[in-house]
C-alpha positions in Angstrom: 17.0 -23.7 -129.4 16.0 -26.5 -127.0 15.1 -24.2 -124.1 12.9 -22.1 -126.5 11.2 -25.1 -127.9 10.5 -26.4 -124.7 8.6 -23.1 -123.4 6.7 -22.6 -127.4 2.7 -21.6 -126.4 -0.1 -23.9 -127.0 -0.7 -21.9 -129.6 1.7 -22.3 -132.0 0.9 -23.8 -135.3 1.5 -27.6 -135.5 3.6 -27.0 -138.6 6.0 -25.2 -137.2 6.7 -27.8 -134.5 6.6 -30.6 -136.8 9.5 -29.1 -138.8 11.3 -28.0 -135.9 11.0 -31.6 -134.4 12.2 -32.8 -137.8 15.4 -30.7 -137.7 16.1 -31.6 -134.2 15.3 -35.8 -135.1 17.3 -35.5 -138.3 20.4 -34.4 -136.1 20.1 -37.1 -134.4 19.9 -39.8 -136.8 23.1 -38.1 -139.0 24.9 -37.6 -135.9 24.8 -41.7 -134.2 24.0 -43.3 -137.3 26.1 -42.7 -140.0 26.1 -42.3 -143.5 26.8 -44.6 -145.9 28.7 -42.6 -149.0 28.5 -44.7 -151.8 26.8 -43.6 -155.1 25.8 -47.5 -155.9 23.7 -48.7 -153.1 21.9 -44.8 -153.2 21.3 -45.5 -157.3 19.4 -48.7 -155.8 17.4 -47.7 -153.1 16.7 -44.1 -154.8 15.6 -46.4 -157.9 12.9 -48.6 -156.0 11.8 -45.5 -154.1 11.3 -43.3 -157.0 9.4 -46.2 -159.3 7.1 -46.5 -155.9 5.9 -43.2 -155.6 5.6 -42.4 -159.7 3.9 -45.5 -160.2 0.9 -44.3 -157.1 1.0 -40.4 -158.3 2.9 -39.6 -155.3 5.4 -36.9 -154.8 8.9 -38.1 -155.1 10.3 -35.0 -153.5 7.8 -35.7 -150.2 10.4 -38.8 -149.6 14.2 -38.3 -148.1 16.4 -41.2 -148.6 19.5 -41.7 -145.6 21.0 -45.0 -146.0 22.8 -45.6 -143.3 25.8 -47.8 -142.8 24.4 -49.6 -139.2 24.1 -53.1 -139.7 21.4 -53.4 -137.5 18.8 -55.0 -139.9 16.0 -51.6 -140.2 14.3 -49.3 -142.0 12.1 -46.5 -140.6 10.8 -43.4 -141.1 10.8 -39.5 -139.2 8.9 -36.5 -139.6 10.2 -34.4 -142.4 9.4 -37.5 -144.8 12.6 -38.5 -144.4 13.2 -42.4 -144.9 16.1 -44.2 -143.2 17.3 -47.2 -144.8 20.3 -49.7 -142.9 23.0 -50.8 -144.8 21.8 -54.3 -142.8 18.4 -54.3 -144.4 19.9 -53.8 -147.9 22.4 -56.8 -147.0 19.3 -58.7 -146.0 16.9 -58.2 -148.3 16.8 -61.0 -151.3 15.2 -59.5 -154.3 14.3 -56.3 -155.1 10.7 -57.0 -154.4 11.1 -57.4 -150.6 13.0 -54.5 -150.6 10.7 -52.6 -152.4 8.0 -54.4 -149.7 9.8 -52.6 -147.1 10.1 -48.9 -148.6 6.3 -49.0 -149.2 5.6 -49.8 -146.0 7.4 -46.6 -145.0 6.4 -44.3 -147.5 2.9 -45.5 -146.3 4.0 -44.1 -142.6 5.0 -40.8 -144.3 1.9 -40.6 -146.8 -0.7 -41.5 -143.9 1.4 -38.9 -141.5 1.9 -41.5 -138.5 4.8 -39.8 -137.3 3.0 -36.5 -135.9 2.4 -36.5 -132.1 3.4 -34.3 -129.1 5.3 -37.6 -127.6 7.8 -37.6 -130.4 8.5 -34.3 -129.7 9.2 -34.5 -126.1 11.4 -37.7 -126.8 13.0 -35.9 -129.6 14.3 -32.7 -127.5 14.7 -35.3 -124.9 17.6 -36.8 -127.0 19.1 -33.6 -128.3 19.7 -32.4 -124.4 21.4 -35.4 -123.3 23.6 -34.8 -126.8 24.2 -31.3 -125.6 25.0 -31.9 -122.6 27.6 -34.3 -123.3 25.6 -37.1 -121.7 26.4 -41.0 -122.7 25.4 -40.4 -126.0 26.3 -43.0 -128.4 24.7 -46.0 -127.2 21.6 -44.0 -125.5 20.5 -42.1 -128.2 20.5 -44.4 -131.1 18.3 -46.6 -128.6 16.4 -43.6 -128.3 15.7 -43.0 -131.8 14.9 -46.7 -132.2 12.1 -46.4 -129.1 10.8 -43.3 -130.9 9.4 -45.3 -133.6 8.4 -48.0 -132.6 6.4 -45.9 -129.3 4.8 -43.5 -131.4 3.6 -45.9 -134.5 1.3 -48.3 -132.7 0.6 -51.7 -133.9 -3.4 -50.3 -135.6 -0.7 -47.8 -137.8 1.8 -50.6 -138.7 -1.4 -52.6 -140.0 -3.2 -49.5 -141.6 0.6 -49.1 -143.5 0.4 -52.7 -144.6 -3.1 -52.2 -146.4 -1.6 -48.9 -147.9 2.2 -50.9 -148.7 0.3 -53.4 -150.6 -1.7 -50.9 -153.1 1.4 -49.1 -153.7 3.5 -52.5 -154.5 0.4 -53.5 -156.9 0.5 -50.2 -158.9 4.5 -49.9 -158.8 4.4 -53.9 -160.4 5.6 -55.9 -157.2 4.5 -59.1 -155.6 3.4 -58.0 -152.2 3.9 -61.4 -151.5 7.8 -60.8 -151.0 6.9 -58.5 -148.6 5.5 -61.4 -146.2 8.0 -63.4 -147.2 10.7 -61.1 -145.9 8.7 -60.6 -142.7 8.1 -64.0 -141.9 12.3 -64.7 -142.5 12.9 -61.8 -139.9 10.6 -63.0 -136.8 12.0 -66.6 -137.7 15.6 -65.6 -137.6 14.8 -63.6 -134.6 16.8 -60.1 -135.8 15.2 -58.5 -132.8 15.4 -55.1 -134.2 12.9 -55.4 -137.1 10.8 -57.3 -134.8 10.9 -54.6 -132.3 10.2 -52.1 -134.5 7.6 -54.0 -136.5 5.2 -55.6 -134.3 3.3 -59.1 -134.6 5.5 -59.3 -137.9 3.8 -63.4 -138.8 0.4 -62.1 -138.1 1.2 -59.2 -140.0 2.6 -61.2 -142.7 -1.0 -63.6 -142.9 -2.5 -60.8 -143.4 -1.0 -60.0 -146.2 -0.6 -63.5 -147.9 -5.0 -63.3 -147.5 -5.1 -60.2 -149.1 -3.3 -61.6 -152.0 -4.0 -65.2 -152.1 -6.2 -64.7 -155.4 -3.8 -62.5 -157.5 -1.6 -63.6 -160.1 0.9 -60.5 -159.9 4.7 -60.9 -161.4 7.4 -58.4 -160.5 8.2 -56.2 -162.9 11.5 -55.2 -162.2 13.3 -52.0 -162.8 16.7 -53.1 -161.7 19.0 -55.6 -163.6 20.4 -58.5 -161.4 23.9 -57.1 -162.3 22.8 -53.7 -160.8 21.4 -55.4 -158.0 24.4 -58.0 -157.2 26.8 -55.3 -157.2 24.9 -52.9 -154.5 24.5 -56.2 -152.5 28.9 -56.5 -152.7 28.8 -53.0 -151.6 26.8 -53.4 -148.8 28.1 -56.5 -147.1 
C-alpha cells in the first residue's frame, strides 16, 4: 500500500487521500501508543465529549475517542476525526471543566479541518515505511507522530481553535475560564509536551481570560465527583 500511495496521480480526489492517510496515521498511533482498556476512564471522557458536541449541534459520530495509556501529559487530534486522549492528561486535569477545555479545543481542530495537508501525508507514509521496514521504531515514531501535529497545526490554527473551544464550552455549560487555567498550570510546570504541541500556551491563555473577563458562566456539570474521583484512581 505504501508504494501505491506514494506514486497516486495529482489527480486523485482529496478524499480519498485523506482517508487513506487516516488509516495509515491511525496504525500508527494504535501500534506505539497503546490503549488504555478500561470501561471507566472511556465512560468519562466519552461523557464530556458527547455533552460537547450535543450541546453545539455537532455530530457525535464525526469524533473518535482513543485514550491512550502514555503518560506523557497530551491530547491531540488526526484526520479521520479521531481524538487521542493520554491517560497523563486525564491524571492531570483537575475538574472536569479543564478537561472538557481541552476536548473542545480538539474537536475545534476536527470541526475546522486543520488536519488536511499534503505534509501530513508525506510524514505519515514516512512513519509507516520505517515501521515496515523494521527501522528503530518505538521511540522514532511516537516522536513522529508528536512532530506531525504540532508541524501541520500552526500557531494562527491553535488560536482560531481557541475562539471556536470557547463557543463550544459556553453552549455545552463550562467555564472557559478552566481552560486557561489548565494552560497556564502546564507552561508553568514546564510538561514540555503540551507546550510543544500547544504553542505560546500563557499568551494563549490571556486571550482567553479577555474574552471572558465579563461573563458570569458556572459549570454545569454532567459528571458526579464520585464518577470523576474514581476515573482519576484509575488513571494514576
Amino acid at each position: 500500500m505504501y508504494l501505491i500511495l506514494l506514486c497516486v496521480p495529482y489527480t486523485i480526489k482529496p478524499d480519498f487521500i485523506e482517508q487513506q492517510e487516516s488509516k495509515l496515521i491511525w496504525k500508527v498511533v494504535k501500534t506505539q501508543l497503546g490503549e488504555m482498556h478500561n470501561r471507566q476512564v472511556y465512560d468519562v471522557v466519552d461523557g464530556v465529549v458527547n455533552n460537547i458536541c450535543q450541546k453545539n449541534d455537532l455530530d457525535t459520530a464525526s469524533v473518535h475517542v482513543f485514550v491512550s495509556s502514555s503518560y506523557e501529559v497530551n491530547a491531540f487530534a488526526t484526520v479521520g476525526g479521531h481524538l487521542i486522549v493520554n491517560r497523563g492528561l486525564l491524571r492531570d486535569c483537575r475538574n472536569e471543566s479543564e478537561l472538557a477545555g481541552v476536548l473542545s479545543h480538539e474537536i475545534a481542530h476536527i470541526q475546522l479541518h486543520h488536519l488536511s495537508s499534503t505534509f501530513q501525508i508525506d510524514l505519515a507514509l514516512t512513519a509507516i515505511s520505517i515501521m515496515l521496514s523494521n527501522g528503530s521504531k518505538s521511540d522514532f515514531l511516537t516522536h513522529m507522530l508528536y512532530q506531525f501535529v504540532h508541524n501541520t497545526i500552526v500557531r494562527d490554527k491553535e488560536t482560531e481553535a481557541d475562539d471556536q473551544a470557547v463557543r463550544y464550552l459556553r453552549k455545552a455549560g463550562y467555564n472557559p475560564k478552566d481552560m486557561a487555567n489548565f494552560m497556564r498550570r502546564m507552561q508553568s510546570s514546564g510538561m514540555l509536551e503540551f507546550i510543544s504541541d500547544h504553542p505560546d500556551s500563557q499568551k494563549r491563555a490571556g486571550m482567553i481570560e479577555k474574552k471572558v473577563a465579563h461573563s458570569k458562566i458556572q459549570n454545569q456539570n454532567i459528571l458526579s465527583d464520585y464518577t470523576w474521583e474514581k476515573m482519576k484512581k484509575e488513571v494514576q
